[in-house]
N, C-alpha and C positions, 0 to 999 in steps of 0.2 A: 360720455357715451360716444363723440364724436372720435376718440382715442381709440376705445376700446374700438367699436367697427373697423375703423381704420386697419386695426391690427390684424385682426380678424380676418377682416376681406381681399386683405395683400394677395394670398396666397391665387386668388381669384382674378388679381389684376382689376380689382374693384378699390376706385376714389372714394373716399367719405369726408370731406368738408363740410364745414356748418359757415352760418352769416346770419351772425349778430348784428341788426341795428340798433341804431336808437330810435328814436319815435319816427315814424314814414308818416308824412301827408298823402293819407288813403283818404277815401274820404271817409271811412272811418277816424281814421287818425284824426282828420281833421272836427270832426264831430266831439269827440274823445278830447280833443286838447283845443280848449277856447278860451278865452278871459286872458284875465290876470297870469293863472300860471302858467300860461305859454311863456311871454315875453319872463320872467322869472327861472321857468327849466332853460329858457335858450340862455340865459349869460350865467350859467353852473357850464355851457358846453364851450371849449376853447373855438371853436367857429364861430360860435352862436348863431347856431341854426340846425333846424330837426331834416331829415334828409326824406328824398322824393322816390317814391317806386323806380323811378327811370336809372334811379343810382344804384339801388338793388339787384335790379336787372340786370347791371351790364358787371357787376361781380360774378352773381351767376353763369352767364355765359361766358366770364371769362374762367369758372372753375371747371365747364362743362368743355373748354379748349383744350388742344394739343397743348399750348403753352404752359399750362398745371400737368403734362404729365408725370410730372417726378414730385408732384405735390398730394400728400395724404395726412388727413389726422389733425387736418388746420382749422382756425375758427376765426374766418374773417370778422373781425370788429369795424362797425361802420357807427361810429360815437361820437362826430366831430374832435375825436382827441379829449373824449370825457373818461376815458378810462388812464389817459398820461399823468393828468393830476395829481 
């Protein structure tokens, strides 16, 4: 979806990126992921470790920057390197 918009929206000078993470310590997230299978999902991620809104954040404003303007149609992965595997 993020492709097709993109393509779409050019014509308008309209950006469409997407941002994938993996699990965020919200505190949902944090509610959501307790026990056991925390410490089990973190060593499947090559960081081992789930990632923090504040890290989120600053993806998004860096897609919302002049610095991404010749950037469309991307999908930031934020997976500690779970998708290199």
């Amino acid at each position: 979806m993020t492709r097709v918009l993109a393509y779409e929206w050019a014509e308008y000078k309209i950006k469409v990126n997407a941002i994938s993470p993996t699990v965020v310590l919200t505190e949902l997230g944090k509610k959501a992921w307790t026990g056991e299978k925390v410490e089990k999902a973190k060593q499947e991620i090559p960081l081992k470790r789930f990632g923090f809104p504040e890290e989120v954040a600053a993806i998004a404003l860096f897609l919302a920057s002049d610095a991404t303007n010749l950037i469309t149609g991307e999908n930031m992965v934020m997976d500690g390197g779970n998708t290199i595997k």
